[in-house]
N, C-alpha and C positions, 0 to 999 in steps of 0.2 A: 611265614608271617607270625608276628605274637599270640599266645593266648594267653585267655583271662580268665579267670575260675570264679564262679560267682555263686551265691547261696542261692537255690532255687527259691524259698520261702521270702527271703529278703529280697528275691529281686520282683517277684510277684506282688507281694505287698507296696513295692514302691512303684512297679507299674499301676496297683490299684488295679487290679485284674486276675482272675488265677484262670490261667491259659495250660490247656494240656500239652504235653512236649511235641504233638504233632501243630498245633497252631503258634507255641512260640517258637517253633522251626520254621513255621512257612514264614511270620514276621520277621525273624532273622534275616531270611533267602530276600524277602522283598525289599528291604533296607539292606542288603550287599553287603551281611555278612556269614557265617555258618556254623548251625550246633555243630561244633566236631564232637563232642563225648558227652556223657552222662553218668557220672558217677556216684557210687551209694558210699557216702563215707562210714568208718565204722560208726558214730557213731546215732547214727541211722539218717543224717541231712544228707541231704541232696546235691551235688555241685553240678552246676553247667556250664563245661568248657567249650566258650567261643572263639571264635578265628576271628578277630579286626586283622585290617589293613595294618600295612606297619607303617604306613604316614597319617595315620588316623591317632595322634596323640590323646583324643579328647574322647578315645572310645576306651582308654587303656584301667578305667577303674567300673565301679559298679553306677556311681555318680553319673558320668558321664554316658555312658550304655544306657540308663533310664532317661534320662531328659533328651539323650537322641531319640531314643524309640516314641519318647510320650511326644515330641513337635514333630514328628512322622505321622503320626494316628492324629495328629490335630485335636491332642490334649492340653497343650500347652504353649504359647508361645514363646520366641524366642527370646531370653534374658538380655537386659541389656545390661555389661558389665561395667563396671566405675572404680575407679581408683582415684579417691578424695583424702584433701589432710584433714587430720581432725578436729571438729570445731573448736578445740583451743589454740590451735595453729601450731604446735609443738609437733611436728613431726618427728619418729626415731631420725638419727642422724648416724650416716657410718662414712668413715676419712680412710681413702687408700695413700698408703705409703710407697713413696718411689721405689721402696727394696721387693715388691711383689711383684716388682717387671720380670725378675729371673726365673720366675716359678709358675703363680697363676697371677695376671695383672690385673683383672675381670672381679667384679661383686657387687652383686647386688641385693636390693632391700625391700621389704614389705609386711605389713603387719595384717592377721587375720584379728580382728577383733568380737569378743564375743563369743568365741564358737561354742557349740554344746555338740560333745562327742560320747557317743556310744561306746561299747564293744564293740560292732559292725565297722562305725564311722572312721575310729582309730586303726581298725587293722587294714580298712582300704587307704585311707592317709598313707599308711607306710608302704604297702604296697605299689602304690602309685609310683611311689617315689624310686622304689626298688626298680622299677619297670622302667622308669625313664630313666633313672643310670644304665643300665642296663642298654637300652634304647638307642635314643636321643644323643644323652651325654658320652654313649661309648664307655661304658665300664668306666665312667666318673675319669675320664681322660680329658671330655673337652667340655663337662660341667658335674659341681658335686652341690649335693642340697644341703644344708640343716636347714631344722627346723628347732626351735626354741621357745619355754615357756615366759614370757616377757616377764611376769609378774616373780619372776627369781631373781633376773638380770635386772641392770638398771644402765641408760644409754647418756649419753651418745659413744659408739663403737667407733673402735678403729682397727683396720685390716694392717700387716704387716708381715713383714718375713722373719724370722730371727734364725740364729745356728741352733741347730738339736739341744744342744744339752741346756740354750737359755729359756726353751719352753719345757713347762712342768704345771700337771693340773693333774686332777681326779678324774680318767676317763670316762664314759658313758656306762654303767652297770657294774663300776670297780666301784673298792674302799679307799686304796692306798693312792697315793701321790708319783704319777712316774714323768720324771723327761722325755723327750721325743724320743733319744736315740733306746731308751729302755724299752717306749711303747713300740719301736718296731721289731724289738726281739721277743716282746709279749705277744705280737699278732702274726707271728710269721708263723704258727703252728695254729693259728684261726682258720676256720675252714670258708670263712665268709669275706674276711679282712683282708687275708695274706693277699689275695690275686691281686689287691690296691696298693699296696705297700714299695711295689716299683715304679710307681707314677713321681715319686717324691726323693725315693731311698738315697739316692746320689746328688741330691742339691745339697751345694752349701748350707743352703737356709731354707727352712719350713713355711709355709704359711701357717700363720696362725689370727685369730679374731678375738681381742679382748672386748670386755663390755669398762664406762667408766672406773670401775674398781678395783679393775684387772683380771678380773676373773675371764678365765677361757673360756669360751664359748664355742670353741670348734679346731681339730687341726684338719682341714681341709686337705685331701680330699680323704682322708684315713675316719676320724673318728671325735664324734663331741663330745663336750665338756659335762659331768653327772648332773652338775647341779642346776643346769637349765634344760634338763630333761625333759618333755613331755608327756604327759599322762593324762587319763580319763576323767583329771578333775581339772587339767587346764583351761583357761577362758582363753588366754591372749596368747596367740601364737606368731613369733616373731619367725620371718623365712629369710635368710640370707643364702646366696649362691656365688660360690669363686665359678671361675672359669677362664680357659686357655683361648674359647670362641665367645664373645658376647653377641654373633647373634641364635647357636643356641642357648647361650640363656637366660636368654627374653624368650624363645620359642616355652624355653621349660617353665620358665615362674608362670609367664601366662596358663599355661596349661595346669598346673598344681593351683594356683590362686584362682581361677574360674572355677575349678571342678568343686571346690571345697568352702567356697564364697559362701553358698549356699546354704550353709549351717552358721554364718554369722545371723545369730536372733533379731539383733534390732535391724537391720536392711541389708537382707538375703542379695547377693550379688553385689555389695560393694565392698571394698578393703580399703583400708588406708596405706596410702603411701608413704613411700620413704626416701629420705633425699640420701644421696650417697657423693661425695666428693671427691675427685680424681686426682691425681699427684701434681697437674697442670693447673689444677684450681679451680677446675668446670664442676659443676652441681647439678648431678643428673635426678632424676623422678623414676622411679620406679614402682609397681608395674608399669607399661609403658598401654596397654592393653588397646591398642589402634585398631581403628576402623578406617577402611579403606575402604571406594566405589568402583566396580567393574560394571563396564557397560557391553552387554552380548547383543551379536545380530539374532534375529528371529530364523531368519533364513539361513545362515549361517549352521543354527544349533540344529536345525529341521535338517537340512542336507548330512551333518555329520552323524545325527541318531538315526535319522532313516524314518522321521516322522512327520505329520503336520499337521504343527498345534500354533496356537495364536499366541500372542504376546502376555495373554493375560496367563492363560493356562500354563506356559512356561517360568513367568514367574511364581504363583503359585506349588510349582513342583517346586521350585530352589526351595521356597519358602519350608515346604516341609523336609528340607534336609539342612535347616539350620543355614540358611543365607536367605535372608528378608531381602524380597523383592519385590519391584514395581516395574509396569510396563509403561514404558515413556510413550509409546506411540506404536505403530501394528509393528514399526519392522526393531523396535528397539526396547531390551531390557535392563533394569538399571538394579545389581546387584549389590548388598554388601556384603564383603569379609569381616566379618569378626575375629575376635583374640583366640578363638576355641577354632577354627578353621585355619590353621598355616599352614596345611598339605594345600591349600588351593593358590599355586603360583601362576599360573595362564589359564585364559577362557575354556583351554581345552578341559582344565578338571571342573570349570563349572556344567561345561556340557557332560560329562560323564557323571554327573549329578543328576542331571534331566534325566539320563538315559537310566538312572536307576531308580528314580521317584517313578518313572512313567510305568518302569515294568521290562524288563530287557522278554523276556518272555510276550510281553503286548507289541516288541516292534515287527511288525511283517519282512516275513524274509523276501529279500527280491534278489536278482543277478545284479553281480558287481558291474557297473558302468564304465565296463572296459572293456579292451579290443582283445583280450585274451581269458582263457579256463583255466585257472590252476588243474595241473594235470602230471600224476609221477611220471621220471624221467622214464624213456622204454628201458636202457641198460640196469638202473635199479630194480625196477620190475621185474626183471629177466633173472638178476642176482636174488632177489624176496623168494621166487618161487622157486630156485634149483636151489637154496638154501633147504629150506624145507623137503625138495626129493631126495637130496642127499644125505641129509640130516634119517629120513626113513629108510637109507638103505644099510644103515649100519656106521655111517661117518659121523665123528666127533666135530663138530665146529671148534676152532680156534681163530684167535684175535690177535694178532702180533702186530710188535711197530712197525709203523712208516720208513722209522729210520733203523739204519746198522751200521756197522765196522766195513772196511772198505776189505778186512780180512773173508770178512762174511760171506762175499759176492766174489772173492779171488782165488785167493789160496784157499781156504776152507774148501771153495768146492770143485780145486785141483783145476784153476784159471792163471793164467799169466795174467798179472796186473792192467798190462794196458790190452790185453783184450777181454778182461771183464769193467776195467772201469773207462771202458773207451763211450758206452751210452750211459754213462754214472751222471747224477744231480749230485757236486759236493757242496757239503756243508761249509760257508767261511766261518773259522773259528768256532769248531766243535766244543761244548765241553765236556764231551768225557769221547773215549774213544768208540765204546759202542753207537755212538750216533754221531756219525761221517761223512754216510753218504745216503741219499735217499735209497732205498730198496729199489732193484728192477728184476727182481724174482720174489718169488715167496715159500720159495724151499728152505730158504737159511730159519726162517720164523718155523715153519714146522717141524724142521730137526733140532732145533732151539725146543719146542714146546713137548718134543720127545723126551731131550735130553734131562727135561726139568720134572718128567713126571715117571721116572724108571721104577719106583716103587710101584707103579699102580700092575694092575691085573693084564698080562698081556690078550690080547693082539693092541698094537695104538692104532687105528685108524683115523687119521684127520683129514678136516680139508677146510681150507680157506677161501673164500672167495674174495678179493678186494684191490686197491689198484695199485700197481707199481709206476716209478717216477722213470721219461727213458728222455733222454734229449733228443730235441727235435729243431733244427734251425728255423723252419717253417712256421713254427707258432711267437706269437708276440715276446713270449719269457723267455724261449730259448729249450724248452721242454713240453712234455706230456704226460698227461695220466692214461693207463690203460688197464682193463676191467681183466683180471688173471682168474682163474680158477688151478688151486694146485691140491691135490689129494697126496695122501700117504700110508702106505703100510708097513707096521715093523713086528715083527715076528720072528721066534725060531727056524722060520722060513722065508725067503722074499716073497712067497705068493703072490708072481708077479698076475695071476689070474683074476686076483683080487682086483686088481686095479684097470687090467683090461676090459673086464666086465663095469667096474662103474663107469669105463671109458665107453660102452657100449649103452650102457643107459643113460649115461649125459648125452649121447648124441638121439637117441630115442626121444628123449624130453624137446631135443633142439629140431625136434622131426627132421636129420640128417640121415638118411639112409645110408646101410653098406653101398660103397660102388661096386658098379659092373664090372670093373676093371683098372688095373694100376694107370691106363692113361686117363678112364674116364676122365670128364671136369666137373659131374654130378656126382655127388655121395662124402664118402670119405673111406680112404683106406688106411696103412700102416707103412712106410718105408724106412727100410731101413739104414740106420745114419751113426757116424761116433762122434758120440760126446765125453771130454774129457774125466766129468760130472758121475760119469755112465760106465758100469762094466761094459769091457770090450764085448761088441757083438753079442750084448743084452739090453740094448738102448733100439728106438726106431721114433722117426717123425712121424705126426699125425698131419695129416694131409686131407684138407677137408673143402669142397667147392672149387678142385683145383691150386689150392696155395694152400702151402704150411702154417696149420696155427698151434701147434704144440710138441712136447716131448713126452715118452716116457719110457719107464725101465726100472732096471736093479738097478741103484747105485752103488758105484766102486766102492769097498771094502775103506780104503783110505778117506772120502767124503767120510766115511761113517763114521770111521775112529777120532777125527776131527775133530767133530760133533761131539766126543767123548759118548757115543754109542757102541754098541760090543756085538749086535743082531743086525741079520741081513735088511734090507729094507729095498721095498720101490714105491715109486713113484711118478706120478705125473703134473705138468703146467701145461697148459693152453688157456690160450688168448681168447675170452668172450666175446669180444665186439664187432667179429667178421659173419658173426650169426644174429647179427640183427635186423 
């Protein structure tokens, strides 16, 4: 989720409050969002880095973070936004050209009139803006902003395309005059610019935005024009945005033109609009800054937060989270959306509004209204705890793929093909060779994870616990999973004692006793078996409850060198899921 880095003093002072770091935490926590840090800059302010939501656009500046928090505490109500022309009826006007279809075909228009900016006010503006490309816009892919000082320009604009070398202007913070195809070998060693410079670099033709006189005004989405630059002593700030999606951005103007309304002097919260004209000949209005009505059940919101509260008290929550509402009657609320709220696309975000005005903390816990307990599965369970006994008896855990080479399970480990991949899962259309067939051992991944770590400090003991893929006609798929546990030792020794002995306290753990005897059907013994895998008459089956659930031994000399290992090694698998 995004953060925001906000001056503590300037943000206390526009709360009109000075709250210690423990009480504007817990405000944070209660309006649903979180101090994550606190930092002393050098030199000597304060920053507090918050965590907004990342569909929370209208929390992404300092602006907008205070006027949520202050209609939260019921300091303030909520704005009502307006986009009017201005009483001379001269609206700015901007004409898009048919040749912007190839490129960005999207723009729109609107003017901040008035503003009085600060140092504070001006470096959250840019901000802002930084955040929603970033955001929203997707690294200025599917919208890019200017912004411009009107009283330099003179309108009415027109959007167009042209080839690199027919646009030429004064960039933003240069002297000199360059053409397109200059300004991208100028920004291509920018450390801020460069990452944009592929959104464009291969069209034929640029976007670009003249004003009446010709002068550039922006090459979108790269970089604007000097001399309609913005500064600290602008009043009249004109906003135009290209874009490859127009409905974000309308999501975006809306959001920059509300946040920043607010510093126009003569009527805080209104902007003038701007008409903008389409290559078809339609005359759009922008900002578009709509209100919409949502209407929620009572009962409805009560069942899904897990409360119950009446129609008045629910709209009153919305109300303090920036959606003015009224209760039509007990069982019905009548909401609206604002231009600052377009994270709320179904009743379900307005109920998760309720659920955060009310206090997620004030809902009472109760058992889920179901015929079942969430409950871990027994065979994970069973894996959680021998991870950890074996983990304390001196084994490594290792994590290996799912998948392998059909050489892996065959030849590697001295099998004939169709009697190692007779229970094989193949892969249709592998892309690469090591991943072919699902794994149905998990010895190839630990002499694999040997093989990869021969620099380190001998003895290797590993072991893995997790499941291997075996065909099974009896299940739906044609397959199964089943719960393996495989250990390993590599050593200047096979120390096959090693392994015998975990095999002795894996069954201790599994409270499997030694049996009485090679017939018992109670306990588990050892018998002895060849496996190809296996030095001759150093291998034996584990034999546990009566049936066979595993192997182990020294493996052959040949498995090993396979593996491009050079030390003796043993080993064991068995099957977890006969002891559960």
């Amino acid at each position: 989720m995004p953060t925001i880095g906000v001056n503590r003093d300037e943000l206390m002072r526009c709360l009109g409050a000075q709250l210690t770091e423990t009480e504007f935490d817990e405000l944070c926590f209660e309006f649903g969002l979180e101090l994550d840090e606190v930092v002393k800059e050098e030199n000597g302010d304060v920053t507090y880095k918050i965590e907004v939501g990342a569909n929370r656009y209208d929390l992404l500046c300092l602006e907008g973070l205070v006027r949520n928090l202050l209609i939260f505490q019921n300091k303030m109500k909520v704005p009502r936004y307006k986009a009017l022309a201005p009483p001379s009826g001269q609206q700015q006007r901007l004409t898009i050209d048919a040749s912007t279809s190839v490129v960005r075909p999207h723009c729109l228009l609107a003017v901040l009139r008035n503003v009085k900016f600060t140092k504070a006010r001006y470096d959250s503006f840019i901000d802002l803006q930084d955040k929603l490309h970033q955001n929203l816009a997707r690294k200025r892919t599917l919208v890019s902003i200017g912004t411009h000082d009107l009283d330099n320009i003179k309108g009415p604009f027109r959007y167009e395309a042209q080839p690199p070398k027919d646009i030429k202007f004064v960039p933003l913070n240069q002297v000199k005059e360059y053409d397109a195809q200059q300004l991208m070998e100028l920004y291509s060693s920018d450390s801020h610019l460069k990452q944009y410079l592929g959104i464009i670099r291969d069209s034929p033709v640029y976007p670009v935005i003249y004003d009446s006189e010709g002068t550039v005004l922006s090459m979108p989405p790269i970089i604007n024009g000097n001399k309609s630059k913005i500064t600290l002593d602008t009043k009249n700030v004109l906003v135009e945005m290209t874009a490859t999606d127009l409905t974000k951005a309308k999501v975006v103007m809306d959001t920059l033109i509300t946040m920043f309304s607010q510093y126009c002097e003569d009527s805080p919260f209104v902007v003038e609009s701007g008409e903008v004209t389409t290559p078809e000949g339609q005359v759009l209005t922008y900002p578009t800054l709509n209100y919409r009505k949502e209407v929620v059940e009572t009962a409805k919101v009560n069942s899904l937060v897990g409360v119950d509260l009446s129609s008045d008290k629910i709209a009153e929550l919305l109300s303090k989270m920036s959606l003015p509402s009224v209760a039509l009657d007990s069982q019905r609320v009548e909401v609206e959306v604002g231009p600052t709220r377009h994270d709320i696309l179904h009743p379900c975000d307005i109920m998760e509004d309720v659920a955060i005005a009310y206090g997620y903390n004030n809902i009472e816990k109760t058992l889920p209204k179901s015929m079942t307990i969430a409950a871990q599965q027994p065979i994970n369970k069973l894996t959680d705890l021998l991870r950890t006994s074996l983990s304390q008896s001196g084994f490594t855990e290792a994590l290996t793929f799912s998948l392998c080479s059909r050489d892996d399970i065959s030849t590697r480990l001295r099998k004939t093909e169709a009697q190692a991949l007779e229970q094989a899962v193949h892969i249709g259309n592998p892309k690469t060779q090591e991943f072919q067939v699902a794994r149905t051992t998990l010895l190839p991944g630990l002499l694999k994870t040997a093989q990869a770590n021969r620099k380190m400090k001998l003895p290797y003991r590993l072991f893995e616990i997790s499941d291997v893929v075996l065909r099974d006609p009896s299940k739906d798929v044609g397959a199964k999973n089943q719960r393996n546990l495989c250990a390993l030792n590599y050593d200047k020794k096979p120390e096959f004692e090693v392994i015998h002995g975990l095999l002795d306290r894996l069954m201790q753990l599994l409270e499997v006793p030694p049996s009485s005897g090679p017939g018992s059907p109670d306990g588990y013994h050892l018998r002895g078996c060849e496996d190809d895998t296996y030095f001759p008459g150093r291998c034996a089956e584990i034999v546990a409850c009566g049936m066979p659930v595993g192997r182990l031994g020294v493996l052959h000399p040949e498995t090993i060198t396979k593996f491009d290992l050079t030390l003796p090694c043993a080993a064991m698998e068995i099957n977890l899921e006969p002891f559960l």
